[in-house]
N, C-alpha and C positions, 0 to 999 in steps of 0.2 A: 759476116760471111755473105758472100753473095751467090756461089751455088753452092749445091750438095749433092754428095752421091751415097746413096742406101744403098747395100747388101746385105745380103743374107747368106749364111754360109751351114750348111750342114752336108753329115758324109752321105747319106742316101736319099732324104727326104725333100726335095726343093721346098722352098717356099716362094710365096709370091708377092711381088714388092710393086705397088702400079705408080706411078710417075716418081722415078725413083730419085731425079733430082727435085724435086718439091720439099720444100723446110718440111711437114710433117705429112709421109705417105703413108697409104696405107696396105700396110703388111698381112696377110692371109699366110696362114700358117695349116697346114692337111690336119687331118684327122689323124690320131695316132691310132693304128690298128694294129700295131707290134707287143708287146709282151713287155716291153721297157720304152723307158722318160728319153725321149728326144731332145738333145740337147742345140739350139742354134744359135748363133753367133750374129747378131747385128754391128753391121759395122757404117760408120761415118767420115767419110771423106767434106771436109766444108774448106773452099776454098775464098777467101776474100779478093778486093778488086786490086790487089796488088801482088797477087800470085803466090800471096801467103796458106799457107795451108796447115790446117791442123786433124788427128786424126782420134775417133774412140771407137769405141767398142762395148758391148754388153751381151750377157746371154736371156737364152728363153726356154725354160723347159717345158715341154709339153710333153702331160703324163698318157698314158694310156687308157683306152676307152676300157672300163671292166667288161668280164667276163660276169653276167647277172645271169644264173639259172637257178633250177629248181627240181626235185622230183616231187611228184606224189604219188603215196602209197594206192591210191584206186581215182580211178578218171572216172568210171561206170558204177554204177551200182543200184539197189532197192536201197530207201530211205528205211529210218535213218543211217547215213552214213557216213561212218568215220575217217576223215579223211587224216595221213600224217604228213605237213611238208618239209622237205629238207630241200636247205640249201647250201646250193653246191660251187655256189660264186664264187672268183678269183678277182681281186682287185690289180694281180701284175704288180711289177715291178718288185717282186722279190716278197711284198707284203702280205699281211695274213688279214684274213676274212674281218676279224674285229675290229681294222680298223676304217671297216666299211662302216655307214647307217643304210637299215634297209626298211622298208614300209610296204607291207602284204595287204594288200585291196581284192577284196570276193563282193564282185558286182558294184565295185567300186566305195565299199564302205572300207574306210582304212580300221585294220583287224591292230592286234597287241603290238607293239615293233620288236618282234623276237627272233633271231636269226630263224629257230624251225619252231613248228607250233602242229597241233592236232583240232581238228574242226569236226565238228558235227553238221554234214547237210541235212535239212527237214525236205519232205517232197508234200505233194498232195493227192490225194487218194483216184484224180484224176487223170496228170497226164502228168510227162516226165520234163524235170526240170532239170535245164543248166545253168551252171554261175561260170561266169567269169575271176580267173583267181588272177591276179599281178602281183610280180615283186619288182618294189626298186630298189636301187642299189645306189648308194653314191660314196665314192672315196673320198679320203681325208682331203684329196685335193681338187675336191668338185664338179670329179668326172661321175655319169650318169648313163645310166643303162638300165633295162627293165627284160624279164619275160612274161609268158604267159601264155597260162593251159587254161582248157573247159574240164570243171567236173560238171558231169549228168547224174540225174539221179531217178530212176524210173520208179511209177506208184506200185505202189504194194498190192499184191494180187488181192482180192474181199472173199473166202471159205464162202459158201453159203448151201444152208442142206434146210431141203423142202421135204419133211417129213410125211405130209401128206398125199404124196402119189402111192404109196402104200399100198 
């Protein structure tokens, strides 16, 4: 062949094709931000120097970004405090949570990798402490997404009784 012509064809989503007669260009394809797998169609026009022409075609799915979120049961609190996190993540496309992997980081130490889990923050008797908590998320199909909240945890008030003013 001596040119070629790339497209890309989908119903709502362009994509982007830069020197589209070049033997191998390159194709940008958006972010999926819909709820479902975008399906596009590349297609191949290659004609040779005697006005022969041949044609293909192939597709490309692109899945959707997850939905990574999270509650917890207290943001605030006096130490020690028990925190519980649930998550609340969507991977889209029709699919169910397990067949996400996800990894829960507090202050960046990667915790157990269990969809929800219960934490204990420690404080110190001085001043009040926050952690940073993350969860990632990543589908069977290697999309990737994260949240994340501050738990605080303020010090514990110290009793003290001065029996001798008396």
């Amino acid at each position: 062949a001596t040119s070629y012509n790339w497209t890309v064809v989908s119903s709502n989503f362009p994509a982007t094709v830069v020197n589209p007669t070049d033997f191998a260009p390159v194709i940008t394809f958006p972010e999926n931000t819909s709820s479902t797998a975008i399906i596009y169609t590349i297609e191949l026009l290659s004609t040779s120097v005697d006005s022969c022409t041949d044609y293909t075609s192939n597709t490309v799915t692109i899945y959707p970004t997850p939905l990574v979120s999270f509650n917890a049961s207290n943001t605030i609190g006096c130490g020690p405090l028990t925190v519980t996190f649930t998550n609340t993540s969507d991977p889209y496309n029709g699919e169910d949570t397990t067949s996400m992997t996800f990894s829960w980081y507090i202050d960046g130490v990667l915790q157990t990798g269990t969809t929800n889990f219960t934490y204990i923050f420690s404080n110190i008797p001085e001043d009040t402490i926050c952690y940073t908590i993350v969860l990632v998320g990543e589908t069977q199909h290697g999309c990737i997404s994260s949240d994340t909240t501050i738990i605080c945890v303020y010090p514990d008030p110290i009793a003290q009784l001065n029996l001798n003013s008396i």
